[in-house]
Backbone as CSV, one residue per row, in Angstrom:
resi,resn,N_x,N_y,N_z,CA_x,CA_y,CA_z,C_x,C_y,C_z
1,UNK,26.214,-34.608,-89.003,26.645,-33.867,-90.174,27.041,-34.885,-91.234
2,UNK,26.651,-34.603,-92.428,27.105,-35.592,-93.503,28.540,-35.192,-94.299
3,UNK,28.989,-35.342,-94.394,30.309,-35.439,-94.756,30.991,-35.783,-96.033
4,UNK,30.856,-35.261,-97.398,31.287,-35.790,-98.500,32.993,-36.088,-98.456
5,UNK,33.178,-37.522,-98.791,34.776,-37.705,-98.745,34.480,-38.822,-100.566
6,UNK,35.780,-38.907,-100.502,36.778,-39.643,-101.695,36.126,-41.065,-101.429
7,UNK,35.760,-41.620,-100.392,35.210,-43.002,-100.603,33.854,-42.997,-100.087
8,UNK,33.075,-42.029,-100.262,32.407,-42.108,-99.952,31.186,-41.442,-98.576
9,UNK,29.942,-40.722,-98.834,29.117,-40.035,-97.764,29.388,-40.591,-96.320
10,UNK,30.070,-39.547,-95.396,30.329,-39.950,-93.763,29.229,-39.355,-92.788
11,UNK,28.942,-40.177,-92.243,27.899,-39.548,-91.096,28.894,-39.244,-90.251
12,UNK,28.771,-38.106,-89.733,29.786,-37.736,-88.287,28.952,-37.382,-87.467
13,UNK,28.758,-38.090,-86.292,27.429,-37.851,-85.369,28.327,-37.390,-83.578
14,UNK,28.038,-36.359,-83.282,28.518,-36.045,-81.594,27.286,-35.595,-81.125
15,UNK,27.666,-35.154,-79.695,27.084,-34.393,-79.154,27.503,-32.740,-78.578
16,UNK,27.205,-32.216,-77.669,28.074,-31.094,-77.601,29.597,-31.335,-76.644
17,UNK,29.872,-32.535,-76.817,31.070,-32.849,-76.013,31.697,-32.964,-76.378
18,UNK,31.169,-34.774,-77.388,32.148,-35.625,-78.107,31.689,-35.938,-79.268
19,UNK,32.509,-36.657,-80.206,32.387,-37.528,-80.869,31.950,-38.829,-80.822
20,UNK,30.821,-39.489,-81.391,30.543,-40.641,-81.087,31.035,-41.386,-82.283
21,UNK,30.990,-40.955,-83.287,31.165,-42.225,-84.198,31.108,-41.163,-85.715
22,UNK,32.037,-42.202,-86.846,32.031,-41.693,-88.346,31.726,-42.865,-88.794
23,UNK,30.370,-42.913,-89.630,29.665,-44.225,-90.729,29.619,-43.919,-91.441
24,UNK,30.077,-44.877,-92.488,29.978,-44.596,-94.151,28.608,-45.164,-94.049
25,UNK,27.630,-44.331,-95.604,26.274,-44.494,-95.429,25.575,-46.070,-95.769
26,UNK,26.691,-46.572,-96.648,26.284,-48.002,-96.952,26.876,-49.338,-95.630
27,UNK,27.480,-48.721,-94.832,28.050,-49.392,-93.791,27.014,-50.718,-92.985
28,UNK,27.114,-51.748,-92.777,25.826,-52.768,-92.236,25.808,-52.148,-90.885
29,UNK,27.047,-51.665,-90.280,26.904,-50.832,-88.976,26.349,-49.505,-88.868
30,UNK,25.699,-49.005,-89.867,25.032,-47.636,-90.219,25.084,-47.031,-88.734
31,UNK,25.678,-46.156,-87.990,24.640,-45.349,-86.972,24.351,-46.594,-86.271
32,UNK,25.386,-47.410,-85.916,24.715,-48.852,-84.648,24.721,-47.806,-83.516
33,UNK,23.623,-48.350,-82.260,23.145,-48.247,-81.192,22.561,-46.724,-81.172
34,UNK,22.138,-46.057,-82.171,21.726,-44.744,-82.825,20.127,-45.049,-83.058
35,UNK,18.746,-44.004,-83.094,17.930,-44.083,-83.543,17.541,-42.935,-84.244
36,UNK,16.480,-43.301,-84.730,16.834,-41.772,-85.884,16.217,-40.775,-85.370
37,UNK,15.805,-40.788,-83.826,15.314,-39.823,-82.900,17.043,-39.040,-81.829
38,UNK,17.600,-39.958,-82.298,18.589,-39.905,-81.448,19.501,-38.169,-82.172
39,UNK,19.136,-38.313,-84.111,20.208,-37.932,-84.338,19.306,-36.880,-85.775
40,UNK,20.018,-35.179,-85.560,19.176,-34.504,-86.335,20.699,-33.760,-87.154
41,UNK,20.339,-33.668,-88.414,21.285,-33.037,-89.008,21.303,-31.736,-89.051
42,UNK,22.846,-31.585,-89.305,22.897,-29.999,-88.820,24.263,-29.709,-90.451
43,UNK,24.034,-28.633,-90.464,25.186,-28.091,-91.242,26.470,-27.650,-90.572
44,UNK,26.313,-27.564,-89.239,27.446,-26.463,-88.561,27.389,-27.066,-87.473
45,UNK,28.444,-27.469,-86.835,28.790,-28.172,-85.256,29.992,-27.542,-84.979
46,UNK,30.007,-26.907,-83.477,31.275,-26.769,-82.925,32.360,-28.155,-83.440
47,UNK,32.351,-29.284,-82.679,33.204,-30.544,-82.600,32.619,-31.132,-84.118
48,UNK,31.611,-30.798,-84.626,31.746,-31.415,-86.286,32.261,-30.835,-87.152
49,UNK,32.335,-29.468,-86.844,33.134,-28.696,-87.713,34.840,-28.794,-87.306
50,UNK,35.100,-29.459,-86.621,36.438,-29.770,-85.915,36.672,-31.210,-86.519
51,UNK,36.288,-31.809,-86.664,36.177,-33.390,-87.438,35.889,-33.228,-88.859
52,UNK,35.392,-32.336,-89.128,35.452,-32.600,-90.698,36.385,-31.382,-91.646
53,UNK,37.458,-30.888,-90.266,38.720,-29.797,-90.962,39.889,-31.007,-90.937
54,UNK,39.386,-31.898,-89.435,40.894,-33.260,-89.493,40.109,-34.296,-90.650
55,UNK,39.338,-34.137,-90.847,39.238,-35.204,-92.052,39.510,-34.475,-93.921
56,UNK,39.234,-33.357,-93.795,39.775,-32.702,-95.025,41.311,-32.819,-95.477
57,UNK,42.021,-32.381,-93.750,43.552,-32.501,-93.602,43.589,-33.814,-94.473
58,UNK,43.222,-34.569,-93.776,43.660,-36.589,-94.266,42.837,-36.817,-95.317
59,UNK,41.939,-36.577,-96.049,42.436,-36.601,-97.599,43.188,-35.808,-98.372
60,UNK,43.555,-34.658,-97.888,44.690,-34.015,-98.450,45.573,-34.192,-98.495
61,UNK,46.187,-35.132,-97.768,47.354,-36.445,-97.645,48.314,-35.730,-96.503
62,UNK,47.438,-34.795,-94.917,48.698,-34.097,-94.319,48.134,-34.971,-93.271
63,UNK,49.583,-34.896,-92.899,49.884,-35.881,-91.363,49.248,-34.778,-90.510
64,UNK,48.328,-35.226,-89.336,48.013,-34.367,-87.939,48.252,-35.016,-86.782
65,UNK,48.124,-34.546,-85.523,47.895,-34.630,-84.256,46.897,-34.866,-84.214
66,UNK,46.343,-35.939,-84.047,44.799,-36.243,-83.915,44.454,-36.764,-82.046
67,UNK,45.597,-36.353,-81.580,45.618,-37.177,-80.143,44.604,-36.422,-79.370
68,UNK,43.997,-35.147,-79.034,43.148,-34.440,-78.847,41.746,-34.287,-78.925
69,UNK,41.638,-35.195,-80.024,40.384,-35.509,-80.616,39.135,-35.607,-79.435
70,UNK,38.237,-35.010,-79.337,36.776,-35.153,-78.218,36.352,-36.680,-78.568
71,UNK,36.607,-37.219,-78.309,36.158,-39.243,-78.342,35.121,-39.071,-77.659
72,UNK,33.736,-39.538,-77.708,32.990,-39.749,-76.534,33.676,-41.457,-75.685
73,UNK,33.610,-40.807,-74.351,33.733,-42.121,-73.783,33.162,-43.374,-73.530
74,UNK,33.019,-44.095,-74.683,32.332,-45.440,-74.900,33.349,-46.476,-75.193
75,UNK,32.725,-47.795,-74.988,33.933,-49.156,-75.058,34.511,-50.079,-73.878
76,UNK,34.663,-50.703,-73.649,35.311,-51.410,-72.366,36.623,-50.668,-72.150
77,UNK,37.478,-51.359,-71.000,38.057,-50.964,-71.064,39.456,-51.468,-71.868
78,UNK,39.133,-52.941,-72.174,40.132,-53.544,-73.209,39.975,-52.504,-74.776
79,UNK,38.228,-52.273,-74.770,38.510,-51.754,-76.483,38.798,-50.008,-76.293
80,UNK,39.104,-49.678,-74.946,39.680,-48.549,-74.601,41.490,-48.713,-75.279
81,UNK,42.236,-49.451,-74.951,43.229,-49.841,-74.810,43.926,-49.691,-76.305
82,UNK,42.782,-50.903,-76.374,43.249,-51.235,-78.233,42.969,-49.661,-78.832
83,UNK,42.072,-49.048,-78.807,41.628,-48.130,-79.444,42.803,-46.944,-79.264
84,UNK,43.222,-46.833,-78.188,44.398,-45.834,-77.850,45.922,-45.904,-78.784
85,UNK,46.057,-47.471,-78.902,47.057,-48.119,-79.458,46.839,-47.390,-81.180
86,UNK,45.570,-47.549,-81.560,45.568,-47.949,-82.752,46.262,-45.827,-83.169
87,UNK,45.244,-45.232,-82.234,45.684,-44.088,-82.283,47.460,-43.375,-82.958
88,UNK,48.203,-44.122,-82.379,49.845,-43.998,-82.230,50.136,-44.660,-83.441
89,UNK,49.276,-45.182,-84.334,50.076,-45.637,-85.620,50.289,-44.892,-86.482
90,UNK,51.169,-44.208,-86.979,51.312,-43.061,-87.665,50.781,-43.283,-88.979
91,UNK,50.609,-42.245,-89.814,50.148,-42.487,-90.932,50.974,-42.995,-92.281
92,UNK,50.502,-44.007,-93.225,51.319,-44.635,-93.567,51.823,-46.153,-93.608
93,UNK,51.866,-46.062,-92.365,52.516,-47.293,-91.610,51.400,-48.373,-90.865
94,UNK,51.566,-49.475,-90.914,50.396,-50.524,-90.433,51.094,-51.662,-89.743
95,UNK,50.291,-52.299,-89.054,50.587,-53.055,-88.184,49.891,-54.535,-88.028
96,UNK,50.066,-55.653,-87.497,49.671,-56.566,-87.822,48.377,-56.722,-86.527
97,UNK,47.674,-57.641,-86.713,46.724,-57.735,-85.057,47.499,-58.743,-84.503
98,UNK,48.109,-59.546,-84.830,49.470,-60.281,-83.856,50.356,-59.026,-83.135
99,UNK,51.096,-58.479,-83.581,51.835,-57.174,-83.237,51.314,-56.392,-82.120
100,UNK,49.853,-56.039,-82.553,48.777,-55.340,-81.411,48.927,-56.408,-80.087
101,UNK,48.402,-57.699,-80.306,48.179,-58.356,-79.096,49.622,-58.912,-78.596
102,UNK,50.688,-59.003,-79.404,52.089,-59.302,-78.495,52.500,-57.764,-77.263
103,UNK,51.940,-56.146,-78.286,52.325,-55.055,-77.573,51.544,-54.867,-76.527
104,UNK,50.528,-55.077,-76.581,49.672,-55.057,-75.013,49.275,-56.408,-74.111
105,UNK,50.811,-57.437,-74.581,50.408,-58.403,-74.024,49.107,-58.992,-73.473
106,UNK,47.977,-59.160,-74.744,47.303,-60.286,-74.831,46.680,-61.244,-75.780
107,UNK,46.630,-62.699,-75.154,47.164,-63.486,-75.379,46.302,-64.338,-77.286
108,UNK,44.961,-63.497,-77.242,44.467,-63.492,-78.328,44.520,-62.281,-79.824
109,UNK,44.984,-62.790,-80.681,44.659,-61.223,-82.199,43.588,-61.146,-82.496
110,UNK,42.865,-62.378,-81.977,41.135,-62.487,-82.483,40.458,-61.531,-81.277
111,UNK,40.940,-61.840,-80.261,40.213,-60.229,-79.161,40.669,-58.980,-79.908
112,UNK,41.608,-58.540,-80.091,42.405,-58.066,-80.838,41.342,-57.585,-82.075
113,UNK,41.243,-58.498,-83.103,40.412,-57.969,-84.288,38.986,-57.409,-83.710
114,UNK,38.691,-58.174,-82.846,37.242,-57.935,-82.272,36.932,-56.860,-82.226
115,UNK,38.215,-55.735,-81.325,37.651,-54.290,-80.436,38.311,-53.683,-81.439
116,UNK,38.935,-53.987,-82.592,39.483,-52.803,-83.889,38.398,-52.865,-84.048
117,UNK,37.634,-54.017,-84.081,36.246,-53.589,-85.467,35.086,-52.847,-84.714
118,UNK,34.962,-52.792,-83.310,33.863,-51.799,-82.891,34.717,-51.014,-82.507
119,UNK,35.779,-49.870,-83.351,36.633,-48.798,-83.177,35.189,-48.105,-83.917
120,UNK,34.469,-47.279,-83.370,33.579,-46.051,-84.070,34.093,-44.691,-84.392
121,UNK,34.888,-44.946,-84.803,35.769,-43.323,-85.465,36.474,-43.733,-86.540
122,UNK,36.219,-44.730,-87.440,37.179,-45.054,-88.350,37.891,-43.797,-89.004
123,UNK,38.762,-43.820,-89.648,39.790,-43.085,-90.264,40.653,-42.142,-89.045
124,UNK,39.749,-41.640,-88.293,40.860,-40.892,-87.251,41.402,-41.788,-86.252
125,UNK,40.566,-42.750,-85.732,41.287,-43.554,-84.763,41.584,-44.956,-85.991
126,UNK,42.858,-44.950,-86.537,42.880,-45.785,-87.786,43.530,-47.049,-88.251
127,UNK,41.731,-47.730,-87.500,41.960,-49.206,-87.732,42.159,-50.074,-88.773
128,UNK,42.102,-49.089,-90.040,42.539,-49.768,-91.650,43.517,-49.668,-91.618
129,UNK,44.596,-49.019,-90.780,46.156,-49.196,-90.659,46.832,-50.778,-90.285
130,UNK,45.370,-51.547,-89.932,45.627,-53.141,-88.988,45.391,-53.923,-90.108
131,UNK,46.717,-55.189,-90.266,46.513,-55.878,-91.317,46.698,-57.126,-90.488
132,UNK,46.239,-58.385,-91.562,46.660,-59.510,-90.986,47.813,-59.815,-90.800
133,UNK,48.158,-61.287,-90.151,49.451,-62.275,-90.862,50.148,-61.550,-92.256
134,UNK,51.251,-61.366,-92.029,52.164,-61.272,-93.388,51.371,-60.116,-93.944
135,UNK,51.107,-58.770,-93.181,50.416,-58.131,-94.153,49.605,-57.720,-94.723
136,UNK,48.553,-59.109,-94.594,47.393,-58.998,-95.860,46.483,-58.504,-95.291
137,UNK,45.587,-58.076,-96.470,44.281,-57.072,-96.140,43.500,-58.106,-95.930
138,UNK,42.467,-57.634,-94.456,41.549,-58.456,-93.658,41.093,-57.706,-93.427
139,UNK,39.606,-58.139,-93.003,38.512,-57.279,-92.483,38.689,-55.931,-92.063
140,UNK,37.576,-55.209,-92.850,37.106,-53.716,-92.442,35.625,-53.564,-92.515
141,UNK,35.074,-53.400,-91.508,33.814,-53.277,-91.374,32.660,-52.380,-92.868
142,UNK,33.758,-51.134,-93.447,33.395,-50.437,-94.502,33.556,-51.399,-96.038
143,UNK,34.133,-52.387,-95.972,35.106,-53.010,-97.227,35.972,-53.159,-97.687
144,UNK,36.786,-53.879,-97.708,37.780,-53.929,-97.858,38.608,-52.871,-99.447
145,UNK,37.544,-52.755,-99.731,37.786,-51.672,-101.308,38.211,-50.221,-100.584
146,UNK,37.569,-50.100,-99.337,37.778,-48.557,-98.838,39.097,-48.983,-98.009
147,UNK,39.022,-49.970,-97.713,40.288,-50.295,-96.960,41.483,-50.016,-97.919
148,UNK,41.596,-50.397,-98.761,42.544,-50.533,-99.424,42.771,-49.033,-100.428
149,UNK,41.744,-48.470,-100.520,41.890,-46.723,-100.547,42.493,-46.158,-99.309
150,UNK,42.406,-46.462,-98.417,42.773,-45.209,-97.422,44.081,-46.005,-97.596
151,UNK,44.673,-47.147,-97.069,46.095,-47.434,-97.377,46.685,-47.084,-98.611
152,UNK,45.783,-46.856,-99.855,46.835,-46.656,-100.992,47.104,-44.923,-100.905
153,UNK,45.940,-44.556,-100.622,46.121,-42.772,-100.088,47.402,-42.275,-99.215
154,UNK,47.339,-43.233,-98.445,48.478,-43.307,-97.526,49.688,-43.649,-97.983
155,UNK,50.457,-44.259,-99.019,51.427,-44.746,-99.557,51.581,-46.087,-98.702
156,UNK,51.215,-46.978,-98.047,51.238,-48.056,-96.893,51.326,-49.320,-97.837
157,UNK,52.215,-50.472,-97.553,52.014,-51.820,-98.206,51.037,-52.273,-97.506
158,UNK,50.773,-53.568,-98.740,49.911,-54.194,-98.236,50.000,-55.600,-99.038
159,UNK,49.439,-56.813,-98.537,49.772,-58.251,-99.377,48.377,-58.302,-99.885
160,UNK,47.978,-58.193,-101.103,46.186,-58.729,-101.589,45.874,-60.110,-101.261
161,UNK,45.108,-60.570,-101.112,43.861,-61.777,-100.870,44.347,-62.382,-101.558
162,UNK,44.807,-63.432,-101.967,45.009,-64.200,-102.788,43.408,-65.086,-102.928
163,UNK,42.645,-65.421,-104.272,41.451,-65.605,-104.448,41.748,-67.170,-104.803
């Protein structure tokens, strides 16, 4: 299902279970490990029409329960972990990838950045809530321009890039 939002056209792709993944259309990760046999558009999905009422909620700026969410079960089990974590960050509020890897005691933020960035549900499982050192805005697979929309949507600090 395509998905018109505030930053931009979302692919929201499931099956009749789960959710596999939300891509913005200019994304270099377009629909990764997807073929275009894999995936037929539809106007109306049980679980897409359920993903795109919690994504209306969150540009409307309302806090939800997103803990429920049909995830398809994909990922190791470390980017299981991280991915659960990232879940519990409330909206608003952000966290560092040092922070992440001191709370699940391990011993790298760079493993850490690794399994945020193959998080395939961006905005509901919400890895633009993860900032660097001191703050600053670091990598988002979408851009850091959308990054820094969904945090300003959110009312959330943030330290800019210094250029």
């Amino acid at each position: 299902m395509l998905y018109k939002s505030p930053i931009g056209i979302l692919s929201l792709v499931a099956d009749d279970h789960y959710l596999f993944g939300i891509w913005v259309e200019e994304e270099s990760d377009f629909e990764k490990g997807l073929s275009e046999n894999d995936v037929t558009v539809v106007e109306s999905h049980p679980i897409l029409n359920q993903i795109a009422s919690c994504l209306d909620a969150y540009f409307k700026g309302q806090n939800q329960d997103l803990s429920q969410l049909p995830l398809a079960p994909v990922g190791s089990d470390f980017e299981k972990r991280v991915w659960n974590y990232l879940r519990g960050i409330p909206f608003g509020q952000t966290v560092t990838y040092g922070q992440i890897a001191k709370d699940l005691q391990v011993a790298s933020a760079q493993a850490i950045g690794g399994a945020v960035g193959r998080n395939p549900w961006s905005i509901l499982v919400p890895c633009h809530r993860v900032l660097g050192a001191g703050g600053r805005l670091t990598g988002y697979a979408w851009g850091l321009d959308k990054k820094a929309w969904l945090l300003n949507h959110e009312g959330a600090s943030y330290q800019e890039n210094k250029k």
